[in-house]
C-alpha positions as CSV (number, residue, x, y, z in Angstrom):
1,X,-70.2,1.9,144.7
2,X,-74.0,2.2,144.5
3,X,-73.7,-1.2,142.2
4,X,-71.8,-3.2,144.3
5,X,-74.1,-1.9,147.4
6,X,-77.2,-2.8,145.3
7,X,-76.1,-6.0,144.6
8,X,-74.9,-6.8,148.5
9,X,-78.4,-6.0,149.2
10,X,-80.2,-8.7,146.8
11,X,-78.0,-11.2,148.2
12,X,-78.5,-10.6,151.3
13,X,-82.5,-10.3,150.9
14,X,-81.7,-13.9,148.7
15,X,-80.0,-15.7,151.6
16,X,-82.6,-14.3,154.0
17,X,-85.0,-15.8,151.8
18,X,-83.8,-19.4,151.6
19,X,-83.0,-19.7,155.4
20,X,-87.0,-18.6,155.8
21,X,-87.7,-20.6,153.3
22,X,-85.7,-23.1,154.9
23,X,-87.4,-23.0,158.0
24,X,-90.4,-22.9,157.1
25,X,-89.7,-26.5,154.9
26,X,-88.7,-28.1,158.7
27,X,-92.0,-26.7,159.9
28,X,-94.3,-27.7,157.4
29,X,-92.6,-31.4,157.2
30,X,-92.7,-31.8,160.6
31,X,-96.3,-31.3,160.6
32,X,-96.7,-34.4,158.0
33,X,-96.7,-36.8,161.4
34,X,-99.4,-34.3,162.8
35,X,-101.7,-35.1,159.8
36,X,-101.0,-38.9,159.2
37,X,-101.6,-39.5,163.2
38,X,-105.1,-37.6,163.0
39,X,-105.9,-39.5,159.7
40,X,-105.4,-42.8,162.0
41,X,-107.2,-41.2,164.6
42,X,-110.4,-40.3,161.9
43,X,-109.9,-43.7,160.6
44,X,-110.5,-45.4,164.1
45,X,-113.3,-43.4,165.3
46,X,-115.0,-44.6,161.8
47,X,-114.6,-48.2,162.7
48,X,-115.9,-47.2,166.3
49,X,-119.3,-46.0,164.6
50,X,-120.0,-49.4,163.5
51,X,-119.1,-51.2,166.7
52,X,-121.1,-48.7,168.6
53,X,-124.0,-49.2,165.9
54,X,-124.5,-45.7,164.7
55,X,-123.1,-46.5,161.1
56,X,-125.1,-42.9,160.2
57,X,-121.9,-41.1,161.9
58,X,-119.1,-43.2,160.2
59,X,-119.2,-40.5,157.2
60,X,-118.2,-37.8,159.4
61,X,-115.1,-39.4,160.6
62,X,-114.4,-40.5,157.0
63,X,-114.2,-37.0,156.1
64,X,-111.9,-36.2,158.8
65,X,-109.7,-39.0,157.8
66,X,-109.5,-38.0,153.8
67,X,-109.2,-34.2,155.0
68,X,-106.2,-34.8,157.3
69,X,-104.8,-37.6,154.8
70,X,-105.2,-35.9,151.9
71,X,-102.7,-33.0,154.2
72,X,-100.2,-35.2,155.2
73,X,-100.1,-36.3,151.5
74,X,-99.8,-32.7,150.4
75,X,-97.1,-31.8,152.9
76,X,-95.0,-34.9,151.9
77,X,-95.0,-34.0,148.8
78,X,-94.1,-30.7,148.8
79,X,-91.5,-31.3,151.2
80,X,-90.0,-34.8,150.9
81,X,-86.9,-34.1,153.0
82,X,-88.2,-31.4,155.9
83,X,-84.3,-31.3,157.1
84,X,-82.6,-30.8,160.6
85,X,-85.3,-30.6,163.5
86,X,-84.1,-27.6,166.3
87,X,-86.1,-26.7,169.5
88,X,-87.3,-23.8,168.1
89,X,-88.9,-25.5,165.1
90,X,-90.2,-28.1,167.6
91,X,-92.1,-25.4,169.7
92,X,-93.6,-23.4,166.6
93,X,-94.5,-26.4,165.1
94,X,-96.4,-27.3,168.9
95,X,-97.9,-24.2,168.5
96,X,-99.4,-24.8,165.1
97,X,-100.2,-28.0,166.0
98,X,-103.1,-27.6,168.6
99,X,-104.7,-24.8,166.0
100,X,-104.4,-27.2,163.2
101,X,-105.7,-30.3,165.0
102,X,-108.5,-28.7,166.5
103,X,-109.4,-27.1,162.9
104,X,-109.6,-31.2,161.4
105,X,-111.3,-32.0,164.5
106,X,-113.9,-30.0,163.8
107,X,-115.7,-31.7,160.8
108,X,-117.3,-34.6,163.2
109,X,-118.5,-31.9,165.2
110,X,-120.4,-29.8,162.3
111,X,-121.2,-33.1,160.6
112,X,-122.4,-35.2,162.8
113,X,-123.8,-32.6,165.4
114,X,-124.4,-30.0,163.4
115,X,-123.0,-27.5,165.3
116,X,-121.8,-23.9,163.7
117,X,-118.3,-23.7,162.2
118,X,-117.1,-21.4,165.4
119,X,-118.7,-23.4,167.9
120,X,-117.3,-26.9,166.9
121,X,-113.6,-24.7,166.8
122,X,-114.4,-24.0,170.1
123,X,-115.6,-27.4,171.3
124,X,-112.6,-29.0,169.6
125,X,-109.5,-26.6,171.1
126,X,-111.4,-26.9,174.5
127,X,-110.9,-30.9,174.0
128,X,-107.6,-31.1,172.8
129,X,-106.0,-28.3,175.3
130,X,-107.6,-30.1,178.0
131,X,-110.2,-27.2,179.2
132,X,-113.1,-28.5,179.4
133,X,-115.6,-25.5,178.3
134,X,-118.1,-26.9,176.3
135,X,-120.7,-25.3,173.4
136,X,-122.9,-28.4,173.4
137,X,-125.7,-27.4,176.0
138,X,-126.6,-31.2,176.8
139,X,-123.8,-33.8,175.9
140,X,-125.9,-36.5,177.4
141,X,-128.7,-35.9,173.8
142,X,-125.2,-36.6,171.9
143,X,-124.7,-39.6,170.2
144,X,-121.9,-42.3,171.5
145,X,-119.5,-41.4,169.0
146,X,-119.7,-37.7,170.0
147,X,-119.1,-38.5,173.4
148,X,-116.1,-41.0,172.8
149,X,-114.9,-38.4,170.5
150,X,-114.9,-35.4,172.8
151,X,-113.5,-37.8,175.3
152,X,-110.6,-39.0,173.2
153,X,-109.8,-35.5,172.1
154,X,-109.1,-34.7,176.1
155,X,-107.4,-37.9,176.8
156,X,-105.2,-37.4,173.9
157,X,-104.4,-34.0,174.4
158,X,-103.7,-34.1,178.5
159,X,-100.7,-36.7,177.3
160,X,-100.0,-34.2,174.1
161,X,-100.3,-34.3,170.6
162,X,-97.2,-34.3,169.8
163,X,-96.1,-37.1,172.0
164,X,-98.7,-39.7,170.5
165,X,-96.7,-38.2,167.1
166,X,-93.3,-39.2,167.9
167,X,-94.8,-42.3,169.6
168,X,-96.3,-43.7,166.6
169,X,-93.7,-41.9,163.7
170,X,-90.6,-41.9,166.3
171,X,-86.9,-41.7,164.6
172,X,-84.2,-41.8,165.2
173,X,-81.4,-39.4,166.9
174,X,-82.3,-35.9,168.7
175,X,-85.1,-35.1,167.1
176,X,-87.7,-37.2,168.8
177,X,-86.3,-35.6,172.2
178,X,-86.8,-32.1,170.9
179,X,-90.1,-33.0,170.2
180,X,-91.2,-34.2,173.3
181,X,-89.8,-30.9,174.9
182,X,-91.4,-28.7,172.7
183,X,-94.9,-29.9,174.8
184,X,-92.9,-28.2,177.6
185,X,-91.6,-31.9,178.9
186,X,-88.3,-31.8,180.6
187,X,-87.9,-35.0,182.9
188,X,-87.0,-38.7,181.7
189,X,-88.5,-41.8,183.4
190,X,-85.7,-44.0,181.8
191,X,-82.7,-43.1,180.6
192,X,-83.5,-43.8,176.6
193,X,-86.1,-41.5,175.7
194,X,-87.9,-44.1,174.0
195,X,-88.5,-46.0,177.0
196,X,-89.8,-43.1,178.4
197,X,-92.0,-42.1,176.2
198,X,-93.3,-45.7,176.0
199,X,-93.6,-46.1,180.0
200,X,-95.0,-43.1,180.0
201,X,-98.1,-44.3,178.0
202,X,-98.5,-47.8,179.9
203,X,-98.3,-45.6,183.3
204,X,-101.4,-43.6,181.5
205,X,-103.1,-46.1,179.9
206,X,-102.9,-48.1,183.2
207,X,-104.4,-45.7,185.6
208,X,-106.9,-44.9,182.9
209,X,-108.3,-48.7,183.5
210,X,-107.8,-48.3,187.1
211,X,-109.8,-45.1,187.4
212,X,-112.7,-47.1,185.0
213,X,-112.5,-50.2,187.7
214,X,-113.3,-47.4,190.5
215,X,-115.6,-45.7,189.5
216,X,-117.4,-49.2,188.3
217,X,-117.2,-50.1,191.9
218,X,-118.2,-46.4,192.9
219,X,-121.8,-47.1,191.4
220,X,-121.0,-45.7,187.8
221,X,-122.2,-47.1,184.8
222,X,-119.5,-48.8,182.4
223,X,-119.8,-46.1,179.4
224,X,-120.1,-43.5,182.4
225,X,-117.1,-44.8,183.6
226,X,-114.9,-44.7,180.5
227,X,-115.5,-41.4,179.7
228,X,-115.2,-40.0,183.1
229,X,-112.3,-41.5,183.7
230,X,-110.7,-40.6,180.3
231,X,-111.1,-36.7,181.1
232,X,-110.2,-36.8,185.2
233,X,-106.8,-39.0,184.3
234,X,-106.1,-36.2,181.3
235,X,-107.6,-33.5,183.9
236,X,-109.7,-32.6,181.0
237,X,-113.3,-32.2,182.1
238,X,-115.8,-32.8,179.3
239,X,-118.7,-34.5,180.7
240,X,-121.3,-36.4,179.2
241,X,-124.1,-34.8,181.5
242,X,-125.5,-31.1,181.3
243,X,-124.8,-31.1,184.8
244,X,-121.3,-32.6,185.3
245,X,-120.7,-34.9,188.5
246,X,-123.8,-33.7,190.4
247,X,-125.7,-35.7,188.0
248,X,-124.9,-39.0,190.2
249,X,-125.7,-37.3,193.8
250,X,-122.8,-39.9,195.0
251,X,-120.0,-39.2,197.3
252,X,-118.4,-42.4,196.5
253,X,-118.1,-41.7,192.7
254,X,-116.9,-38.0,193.9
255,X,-114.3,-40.0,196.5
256,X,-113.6,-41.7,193.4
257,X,-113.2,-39.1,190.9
258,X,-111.0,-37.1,193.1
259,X,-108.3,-39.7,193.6
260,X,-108.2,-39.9,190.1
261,X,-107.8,-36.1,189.5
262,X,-105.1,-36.2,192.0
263,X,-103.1,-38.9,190.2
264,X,-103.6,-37.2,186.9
265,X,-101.5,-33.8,188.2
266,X,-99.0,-35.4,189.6
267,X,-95.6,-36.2,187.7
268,X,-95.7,-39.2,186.3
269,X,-92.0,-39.9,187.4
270,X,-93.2,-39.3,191.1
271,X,-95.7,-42.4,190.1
272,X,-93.3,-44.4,188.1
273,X,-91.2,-44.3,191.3
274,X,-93.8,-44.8,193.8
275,X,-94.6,-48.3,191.8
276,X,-90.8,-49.3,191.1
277,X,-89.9,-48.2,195.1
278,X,-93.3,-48.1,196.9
279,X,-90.4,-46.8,200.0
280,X,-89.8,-43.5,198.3
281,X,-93.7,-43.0,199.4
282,X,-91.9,-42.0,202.7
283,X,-90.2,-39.4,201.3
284,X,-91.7,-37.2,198.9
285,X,-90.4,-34.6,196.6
286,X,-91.0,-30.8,197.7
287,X,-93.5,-30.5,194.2
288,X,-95.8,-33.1,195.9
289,X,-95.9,-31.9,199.2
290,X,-96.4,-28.7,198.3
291,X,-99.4,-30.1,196.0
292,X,-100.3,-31.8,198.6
293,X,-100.2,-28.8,200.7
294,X,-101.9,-26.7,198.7
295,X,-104.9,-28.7,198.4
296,X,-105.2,-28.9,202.2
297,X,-105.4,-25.3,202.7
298,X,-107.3,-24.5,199.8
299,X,-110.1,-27.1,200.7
300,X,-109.8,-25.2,204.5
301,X,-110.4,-22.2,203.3
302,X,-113.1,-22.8,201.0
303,X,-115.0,-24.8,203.1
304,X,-114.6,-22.1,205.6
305,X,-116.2,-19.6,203.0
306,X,-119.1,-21.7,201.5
307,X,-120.2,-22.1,205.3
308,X,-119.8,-18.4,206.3
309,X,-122.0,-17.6,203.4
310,X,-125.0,-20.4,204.6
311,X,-125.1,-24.5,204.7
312,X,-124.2,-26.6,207.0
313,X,-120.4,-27.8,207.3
314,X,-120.7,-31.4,206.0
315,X,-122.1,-29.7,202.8
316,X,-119.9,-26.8,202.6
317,X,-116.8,-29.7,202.5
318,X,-118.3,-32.2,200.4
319,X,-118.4,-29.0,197.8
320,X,-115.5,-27.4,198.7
321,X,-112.9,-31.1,198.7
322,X,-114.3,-31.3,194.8
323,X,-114.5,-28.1,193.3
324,X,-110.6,-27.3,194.6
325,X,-109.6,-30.7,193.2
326,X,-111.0,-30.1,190.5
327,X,-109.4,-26.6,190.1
328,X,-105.9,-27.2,191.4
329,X,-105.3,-30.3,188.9
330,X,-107.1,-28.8,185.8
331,X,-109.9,-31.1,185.5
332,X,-113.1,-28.5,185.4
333,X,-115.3,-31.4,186.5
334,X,-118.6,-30.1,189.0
335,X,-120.9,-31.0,191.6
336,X,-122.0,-27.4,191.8
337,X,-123.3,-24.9,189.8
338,X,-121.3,-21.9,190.5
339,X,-122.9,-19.5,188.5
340,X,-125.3,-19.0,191.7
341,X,-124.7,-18.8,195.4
342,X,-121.2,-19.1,195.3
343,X,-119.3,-15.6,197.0
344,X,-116.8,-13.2,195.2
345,X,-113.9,-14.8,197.4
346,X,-115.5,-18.7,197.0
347,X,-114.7,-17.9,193.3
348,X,-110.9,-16.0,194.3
349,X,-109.4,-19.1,195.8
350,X,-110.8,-21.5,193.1
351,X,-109.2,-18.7,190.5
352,X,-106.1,-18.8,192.4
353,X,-105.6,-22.4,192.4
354,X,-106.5,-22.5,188.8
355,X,-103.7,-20.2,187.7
356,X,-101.3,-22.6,190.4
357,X,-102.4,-25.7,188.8
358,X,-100.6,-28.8,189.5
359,X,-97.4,-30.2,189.3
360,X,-95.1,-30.1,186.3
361,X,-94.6,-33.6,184.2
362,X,-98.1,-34.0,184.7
363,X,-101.5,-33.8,182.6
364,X,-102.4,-30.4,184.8
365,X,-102.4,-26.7,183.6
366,X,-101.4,-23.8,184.9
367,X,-98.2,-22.3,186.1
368,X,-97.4,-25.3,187.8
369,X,-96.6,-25.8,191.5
370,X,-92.9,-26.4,190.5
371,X,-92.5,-23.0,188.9
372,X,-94.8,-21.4,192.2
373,X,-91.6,-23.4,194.5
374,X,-88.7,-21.7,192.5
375,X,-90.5,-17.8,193.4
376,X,-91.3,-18.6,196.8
377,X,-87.5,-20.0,196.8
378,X,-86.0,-16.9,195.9
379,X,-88.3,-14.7,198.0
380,X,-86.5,-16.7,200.9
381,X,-83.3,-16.5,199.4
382,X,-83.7,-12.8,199.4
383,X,-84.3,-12.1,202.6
384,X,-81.8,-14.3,203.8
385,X,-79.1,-12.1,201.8
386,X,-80.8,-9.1,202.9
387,X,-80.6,-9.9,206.4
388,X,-77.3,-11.9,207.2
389,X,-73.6,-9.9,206.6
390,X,-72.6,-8.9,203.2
391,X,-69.5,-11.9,203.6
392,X,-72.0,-14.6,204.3
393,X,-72.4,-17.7,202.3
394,X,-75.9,-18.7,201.5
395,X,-76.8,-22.0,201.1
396,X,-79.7,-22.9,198.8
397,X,-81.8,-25.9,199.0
398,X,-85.0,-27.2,196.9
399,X,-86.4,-30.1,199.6
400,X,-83.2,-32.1,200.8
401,X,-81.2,-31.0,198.0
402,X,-78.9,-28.5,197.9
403,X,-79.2,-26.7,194.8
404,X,-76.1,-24.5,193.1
405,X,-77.2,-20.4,192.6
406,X,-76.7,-21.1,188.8
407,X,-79.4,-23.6,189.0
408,X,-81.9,-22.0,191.2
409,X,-81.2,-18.7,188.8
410,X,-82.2,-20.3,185.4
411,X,-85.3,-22.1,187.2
412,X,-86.3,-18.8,188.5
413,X,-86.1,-16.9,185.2
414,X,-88.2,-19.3,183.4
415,X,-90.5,-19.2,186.6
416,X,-90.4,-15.6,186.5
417,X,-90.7,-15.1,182.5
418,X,-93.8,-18.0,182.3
419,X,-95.2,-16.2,185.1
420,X,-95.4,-12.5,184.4
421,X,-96.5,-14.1,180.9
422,X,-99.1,-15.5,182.4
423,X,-100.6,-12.9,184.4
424,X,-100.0,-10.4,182.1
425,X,-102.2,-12.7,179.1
426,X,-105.0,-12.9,182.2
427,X,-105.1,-9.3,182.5
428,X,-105.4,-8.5,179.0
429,X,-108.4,-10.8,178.6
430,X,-110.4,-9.5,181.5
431,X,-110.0,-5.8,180.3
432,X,-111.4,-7.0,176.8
433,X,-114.0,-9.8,178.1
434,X,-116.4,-7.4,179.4
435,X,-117.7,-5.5,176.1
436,X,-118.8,-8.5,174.9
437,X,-121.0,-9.7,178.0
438,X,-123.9,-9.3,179.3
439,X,-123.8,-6.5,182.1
440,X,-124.7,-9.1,184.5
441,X,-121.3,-11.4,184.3
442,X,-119.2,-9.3,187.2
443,X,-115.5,-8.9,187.6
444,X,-115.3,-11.4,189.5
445,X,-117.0,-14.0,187.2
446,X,-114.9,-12.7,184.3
447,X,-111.5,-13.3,186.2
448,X,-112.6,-16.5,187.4
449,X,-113.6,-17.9,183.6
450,X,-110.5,-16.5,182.4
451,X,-108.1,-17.9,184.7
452,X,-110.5,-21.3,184.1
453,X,-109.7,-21.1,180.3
454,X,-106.1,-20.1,180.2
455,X,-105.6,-22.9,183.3
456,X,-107.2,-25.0,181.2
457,X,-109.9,-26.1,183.8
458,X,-113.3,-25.4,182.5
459,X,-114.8,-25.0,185.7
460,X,-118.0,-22.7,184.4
461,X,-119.8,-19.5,186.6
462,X,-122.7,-19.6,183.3
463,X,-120.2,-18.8,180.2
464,X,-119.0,-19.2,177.7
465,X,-122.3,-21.0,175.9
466,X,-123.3,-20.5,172.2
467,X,-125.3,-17.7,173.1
468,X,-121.7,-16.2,173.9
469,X,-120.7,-13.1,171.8
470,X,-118.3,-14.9,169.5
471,X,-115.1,-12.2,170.2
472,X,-115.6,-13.6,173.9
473,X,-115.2,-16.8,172.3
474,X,-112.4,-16.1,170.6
475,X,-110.4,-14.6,173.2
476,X,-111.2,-17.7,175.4
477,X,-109.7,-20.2,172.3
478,X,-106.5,-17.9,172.7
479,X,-106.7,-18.6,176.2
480,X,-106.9,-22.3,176.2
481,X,-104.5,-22.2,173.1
482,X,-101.8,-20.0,175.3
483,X,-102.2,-22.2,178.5
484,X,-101.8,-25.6,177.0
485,X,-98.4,-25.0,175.7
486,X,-97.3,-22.2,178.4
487,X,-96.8,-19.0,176.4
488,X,-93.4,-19.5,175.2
489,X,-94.4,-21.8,171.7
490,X,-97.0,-19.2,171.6
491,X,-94.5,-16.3,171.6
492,X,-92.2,-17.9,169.6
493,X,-94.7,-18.5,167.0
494,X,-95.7,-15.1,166.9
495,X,-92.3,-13.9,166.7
496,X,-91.4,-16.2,163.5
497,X,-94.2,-14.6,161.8
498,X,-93.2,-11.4,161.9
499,X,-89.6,-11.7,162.5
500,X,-88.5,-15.0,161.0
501,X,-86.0,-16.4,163.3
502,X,-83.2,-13.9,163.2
503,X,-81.9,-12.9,166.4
C-alpha cells in the first residue's frame, strides 16, 4: 500500500511539474514579442541620435537594442512553440512586461545620462506606466535623445505595451484579443479586433499631431510642442522643464494643454464616435458626463480653497482649472509648485481625483470614473430596495439604458474587488512611507504622493527626488507598477509565483 501511495505521489508531483512547466513555456514565449518590439524600439532611437546630431548617444541605444535582441533570441530558442495563449497567461505576462521593459529601458538612461542603476529603474517604470515622477532634477540640461526617449516611453506606455506588441507581431485567432485585455481593455471600436486595434492607433496618433498644431499656435516651440503633447495625449507627464508648464507663464498653451489632457482620458470609442457621428455629441454616455461632471465640481471646489487660503480669484482658477485636469486624467503636468502654499484640503481633492482618475478605454489611471458609476449605482439601488415593499420590482438603469441585475452585479464586483484593492494598496504605502522621510513631509503630503504614484499622475508636493531614501523609492515603483495594470495582473502574478495556477 505504502508503494503504490509512493508512487501516486511522484506522479502527481510529475504532472504538477510539466503543467508549471508548461505555463511557464506560454509565459516566457509570449514575452519573445516583448523583446523583439523593444529591440526595434532601441534600434530607432539609434537612428534618431544621428538625425538629431548627437551621434555620442547612438551607443547607448545600440546597447539597448543587442540587450533586448539578444533576449528575444534567447527566449525563441528556448521555447520555439510557447503553446495555447489563456487570459491568465496574458495578464501575468502584462505584469512581467512593464518590470522587464522598464529594466532594458534603463541602459540609455545610466549610459547616456549617467544616472544610478535605481534611479534610471525609477525614471524608466515612471515613463512607461505613465506617472510622470521624475529622478532627473532638470530635464531641460538633457540631451534631445533623452528627452524624445523619456517622451516616447510615456506615449507608448499610455497606449500599452502590449498593444504596440500584438500590433506589430499580431496573429492570428484569440490570442491577439486576450492580449489586448490583459492591459485591462474591454471595448471594440470595430467589430474585428484588428481594425480596432489599428483605429485605435490612427485615432492616437492623430490627436497627437493635433495637440502639436495647438500648442504651435498656443506660442510653443516645435520640439516643445512634440514632447508636450506626446505626454498630455498619453496623460503621462514627463516634462522637459525643471518647472513643468509654469515655465511658459501662458494661459493659452495651459488652454491648450488642458484640451488635450481632456481628450487623452476619455474613451477612445466615445471619440471614434463623436468623428463618425458628430450628432451623438448631443447625447453623451453617463462615463463622460460624469467626467465631465467631476471636473466641474472639482475645479469649484478647489478654486474655492486656493482663494480662502489667499490670492485673488482669477489666480486661484487659472491654478485650480489645471492642476485638477491634470489630476483627474493622470497627466501630472504643473503650473504650480505644490510643495508650498498649497492647504491640507487643496492637496485632498487633487488626491481624490487622482485615485478617480478618468474614464475607462482611455490613456488615464486610476480607478476609473466607470468603476466610481457602478458603486454609486448600487448605493442607489440599495436604498431603493430598502425603501420600496419587499414585492417590488426594481428597475436598473446605467444613463438611458436599462441594465439586467446580472449585469450591474458582475460590474459591481470588479468595481468593488479593484476598488477595495486599491485603497487597501494606498493605505499600506502611507503606513510604510513615512520611516523613510524626512520628518518634514506630513500626512497629508505622503497621501497625496501616493495616491499620485499608484494614479499614475506624478503631480509632485517635493518627492520623490534622488535624494529620496531608496525603500521610498521602491515602494513608489510598486505603486506605479500596481496602478498601470489595476492590481489584478499584479495579483495574479503574485499568485503564480507561489501558487502556480492551481485553483
Amino acid at each position: 500500500m505504502s508503494i503504490v501511495s509512493s508512487t501516486y505521489s511522484r506522479l502527481e508531483r510529475l504532472e504538477n511539474n510539466l503543467v508549471a512547466f508548461r505555463n511557464m513555456r506560454i509565459i516566457l514565449g509570449n514575452l519573445t514579442g516583448l523583446f523583439s518590439v523593444i529591440a526595434i524600439l532601441m534600434a530607432v532611437m539609434t537612428l534618431i541620435c544621428f538625425l538629431l546630431g548627437e551621434p555620442q548617444n547612438a551607443p547607448g541605444f545600440a546597447e539597448g537594442f543587442v540587450a533586448s535582441g539578444a533576449l528575444a533570441v534567447l527566449l525563441k530558442s528556448l521555447f520555439p512553440h510557447s503553446g495555447e495563449l489563456e487570459l491568465r497567461h496574458a495578464m501575468v505576462v502584462a505584469a512581467v512586461a512593464y518590470l522587464v521593459v522598464p529594466a532594458v529601458s534603463t541602459i540609455p538612461y545610466v549610459t547616456i545620462q549617467h544616472m544610478p542603476l535605481l534611479d534610471a529603474f525609477f525614471e524608466a517604470i515612471s515613463g512607461w506606466t505613465g506617472s510622470g515622477y521624475s529622478m532627473i532634477l532638470h530635464p531641460e540640461n538633457s540631451s534631445h535623445t533623452i528627452q524624445l526617449w523619456r517622451s516616447l516611453t510615456q506615449w507608448i506606455g499610455g497606449i500599452g505595451v502590449i498593444l504596440l506588441m500584438v500590433t506589430i507581431l499580431i496573429r492570428p485567432g484569440t490570442s491577439t484579443y486576450i492580449m489586448y485585455q490583459s492591459e485591462a481593455r474591454k471595448d471594440r471600436i470595430k467589430p474585428s479586433i484588428r481594425s480596432t486595434i489599428k483605429t485605435i492607433w490612427f485615432l492616437y496618433l492623430s490627436l497627437t499631431i493635433t495637440g502639436v498644431c495647438m500648442l504651435i499656435l498656443a506660442g510653443m516651440p516645435l520640439w516643445d510642442s512634440i514632447n508636450h503633447s506626446m505626454v498630455s495625449i498619453s496623460t503621462g507627464g514627463f516634462s522637459i522643464y525643471s518647472d513643468s508648464i509654469a515655465h511658459y507663464h501662458s494661459f493659452p498653451i495651459e488652454v491648450a494643454l488642458m484640451i488635450i489632457m481632456i481628450l487623452g482620458a476619455l474613451p477612445f470609442t466615445f471619440i471614434y464616435k463623436s468623428i463618425v457621428v458628430p450628432k451623438s455629441l448631443l447625447n453623451l454616455d453617463t462615463q463622460v458626463k460624469s467626467f465631465i461632471t467631476l471636473i466641474t465640481a472639482g475645479v469649484a471646489l478647489l478654486t474655492l480653497e486656493l482663494f480662502l487660503i489667499g490670492g485673488d480669484a482669477w489666480t486661484a482658477f487659472r491654478m485650480a482649472v489645471f492642476q485638477f485636469i491634470s489630476a483627474i486624467s493622470g497627466t501630472g503636468l504643473q503650473t504650480s509648485t505644490m510643495d508650498a502654499g498649497w492647504s491640507s484640503t487643496a492637496l485632498l481633492i487633487l488626491s481624490l481625483a487622482m485615485i478617480v482618475g478618468g474614464c475607462a478605454g482611455s490613456t488615464a489611471g486610476g480607478i476609473k470614473v466607470a468603476r466610481a458609476i457602478f458603486l454609486t449605482d448600487e448605493v442607489r439601488v440599495w436604498l431603493k430596495r430598502t425603501l420600496l415593499p419587499r414585492n417590488a420590482i426594481v428597475i436598473v438603469r446605467l444613463g438611458n439604458k436599462r441594465v439586467g441585475e446580472d449585469v450591474l452585479n458582475k460590474e459591481l464586483a470588479e468595481a468593488t474587488l479593484i476598488s477595495f484593492l486599491w485603497i487597501v494598496t494606498i493605505l499600506i504605502s502611507v503606513m510604510i512611507l513615512p520611516h523613510f522621510l524626512d520628518p518634514k513631509f506630513d500626512l497629508g503630503h505622503i497621501i497625496f504622493t501616493v495616491a499620485s504614484a499608484q494614479g499614475n499622475v506624478g503631480l509632485w508636493v517635493g518627492f520623490p527626488d534622488p535624494s529620496t531614501h531608496w525603500a521610498a523609492k521602491a515602494i513608489l515603483m510598486i505603486n506605479m507598477w500596481i496602478g498601470r495594470l489595476e492590481i489584478i495582473p499584479v495579483t495574479l502574478l503574485l499568485r503564480y509565483l507561489f501558487k502556480g495556477f492551481r485553483v
